[in-house]
C-alpha positions in Angstrom: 25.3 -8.9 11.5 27.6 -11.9 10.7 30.8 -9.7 10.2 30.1 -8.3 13.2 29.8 -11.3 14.8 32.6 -12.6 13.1 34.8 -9.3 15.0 34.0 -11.0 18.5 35.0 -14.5 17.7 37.3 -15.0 20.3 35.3 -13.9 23.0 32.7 -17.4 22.0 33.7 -20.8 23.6 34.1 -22.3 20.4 36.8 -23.0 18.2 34.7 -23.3 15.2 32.3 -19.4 15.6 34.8 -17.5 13.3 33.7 -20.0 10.2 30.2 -20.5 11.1 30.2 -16.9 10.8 32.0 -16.6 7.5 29.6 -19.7 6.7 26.5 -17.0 7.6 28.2 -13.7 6.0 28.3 -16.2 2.6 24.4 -17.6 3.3 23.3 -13.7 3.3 25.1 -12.6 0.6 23.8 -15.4 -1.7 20.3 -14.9 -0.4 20.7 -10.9 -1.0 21.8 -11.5 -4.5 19.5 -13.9 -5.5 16.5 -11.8 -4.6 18.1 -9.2 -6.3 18.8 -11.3 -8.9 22.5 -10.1 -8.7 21.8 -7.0 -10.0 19.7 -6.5 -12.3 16.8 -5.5 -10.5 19.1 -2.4 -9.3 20.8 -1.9 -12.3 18.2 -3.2 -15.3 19.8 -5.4 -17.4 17.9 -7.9 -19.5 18.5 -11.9 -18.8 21.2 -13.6 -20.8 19.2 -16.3 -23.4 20.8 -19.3 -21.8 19.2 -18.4 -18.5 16.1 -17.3 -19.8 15.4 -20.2 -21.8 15.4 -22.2 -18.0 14.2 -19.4 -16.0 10.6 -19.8 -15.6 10.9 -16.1 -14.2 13.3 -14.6 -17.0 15.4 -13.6 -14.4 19.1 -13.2 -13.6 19.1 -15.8 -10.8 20.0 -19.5 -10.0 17.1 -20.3 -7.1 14.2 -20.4 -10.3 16.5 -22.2 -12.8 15.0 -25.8 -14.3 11.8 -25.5 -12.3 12.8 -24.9 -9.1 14.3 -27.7 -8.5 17.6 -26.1 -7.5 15.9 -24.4 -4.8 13.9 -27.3 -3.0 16.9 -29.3 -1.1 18.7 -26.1 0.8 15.0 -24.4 1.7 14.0 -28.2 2.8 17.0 -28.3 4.7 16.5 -24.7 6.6 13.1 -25.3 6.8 13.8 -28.5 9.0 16.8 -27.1 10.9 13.8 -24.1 11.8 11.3 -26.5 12.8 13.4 -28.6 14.6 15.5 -26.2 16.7 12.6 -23.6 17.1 9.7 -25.9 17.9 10.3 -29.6 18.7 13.6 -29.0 20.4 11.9 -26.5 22.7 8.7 -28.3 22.9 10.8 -31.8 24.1 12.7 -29.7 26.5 9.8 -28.3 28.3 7.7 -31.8 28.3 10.4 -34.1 29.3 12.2 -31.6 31.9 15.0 -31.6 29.7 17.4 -28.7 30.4 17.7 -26.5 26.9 21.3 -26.1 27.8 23.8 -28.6 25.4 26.8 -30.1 27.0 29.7 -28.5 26.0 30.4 -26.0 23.2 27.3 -27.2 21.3 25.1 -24.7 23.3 26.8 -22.1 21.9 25.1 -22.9 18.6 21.6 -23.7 19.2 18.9 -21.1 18.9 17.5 -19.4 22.1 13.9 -19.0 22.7 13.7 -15.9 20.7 13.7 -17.9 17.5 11.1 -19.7 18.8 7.9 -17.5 17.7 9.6 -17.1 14.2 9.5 -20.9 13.8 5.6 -21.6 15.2 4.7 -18.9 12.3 6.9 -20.5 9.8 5.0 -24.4 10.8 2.0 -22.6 10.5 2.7 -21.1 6.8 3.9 -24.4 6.0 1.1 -26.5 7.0 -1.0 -23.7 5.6 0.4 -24.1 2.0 0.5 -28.0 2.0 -3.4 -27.9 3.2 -4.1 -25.9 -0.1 -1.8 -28.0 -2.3 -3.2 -31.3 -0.9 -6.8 -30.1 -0.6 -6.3 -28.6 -4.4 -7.4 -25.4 -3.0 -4.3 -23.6 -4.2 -5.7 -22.8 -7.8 -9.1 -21.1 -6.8 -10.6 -19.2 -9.5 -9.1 -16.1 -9.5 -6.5 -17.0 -6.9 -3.0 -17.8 -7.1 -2.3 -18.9 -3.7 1.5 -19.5 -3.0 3.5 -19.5 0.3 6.5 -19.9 -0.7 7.9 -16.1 -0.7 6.4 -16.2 3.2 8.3 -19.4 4.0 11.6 -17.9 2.3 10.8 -14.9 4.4 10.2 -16.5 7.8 13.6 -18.6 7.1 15.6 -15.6 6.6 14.2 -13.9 9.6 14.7 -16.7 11.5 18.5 -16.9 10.8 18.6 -13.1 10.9 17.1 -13.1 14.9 19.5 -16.3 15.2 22.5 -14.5 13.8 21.5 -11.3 16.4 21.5 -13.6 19.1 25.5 -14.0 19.0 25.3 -10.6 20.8 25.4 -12.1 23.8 29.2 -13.1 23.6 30.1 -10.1 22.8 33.0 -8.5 25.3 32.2 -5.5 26.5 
């Protein structure tokens, strides 16, 4: 979707879509890889020792090395820019009589409403998880409730429907 995107460039009112797209075709190939853990799921190879040894999955990847810490500040970082773009933004805009439209070329960039649902279900997962975290509910016997995968998942649709909404520059 972001080559594609990345084809039509010049027909977006933007001098910077051509790298935002290269930025996307790069954020979904590292995302790809890593849940295919660059291979070796596909092609079965065992995990080198030195990532092993800080893998608390014993796989090839960099998103569960040293605890996940790796992993916290770019999902923080989406998960905000979801929130924010696909529920407060809107929710402002329709309360205050705001029109959604940003002056300039910065509309061009700013999710439409179709992101919208995407991010009320990833808040909801969210708040979800960190009820069960902070209410200790997350270790019930015989349960191993986590929401992480979900959250991963609703981000990645969420820029996957956000990508597809480029569509709309597209000459005919």
């Amino acid at each position: 979707v972001a080559v594609r995107n990345y084809t039509f460039r010049s027909s977006v009112p933007s001098p910077y879509f051509g790298s935002w797209m290269v930025l996307f075709v790069l954020g979904f190939l590292y995302i790809g890889m890593e849940e295919a853990s660059w291979g070796q799921h596909i092609f079965g190879w065992q995990t080198p020792e030195w990532i092993a040894s800080h893998n608390r999955q014993e796989e090839t990847n960099i998103h569960n090395l040293f605890g996940k810490k790796i992993d916290r500040i770019p999902k923080t970082i989406l998960g905000a820019i979801v929130i924010i773009s696909g529920v407060f933004w809107p929710l402002y805009c329709r309360t205050k009589g705001v029109p959604k439209k940003l002056p300039g070329w910065f509309h061009v960039y700013w999710p439409t409403t179709a992101t919208t649902t995407i991010a009320i279900c990833f808040l909801a997962i969210w708040i979800i998880g960190r009820s069960f975290v902070i209410s200790d509910q997350n270790n019930l016997e015989g349960w191993n409730l986590t929401f992480s995968e979900v959250r991963e998942l609703f981000i990645t649709y969420f820029l996957l429907v956000y990508a597809l909404e480029f569509k709309r520059f597209r000459s005919s």
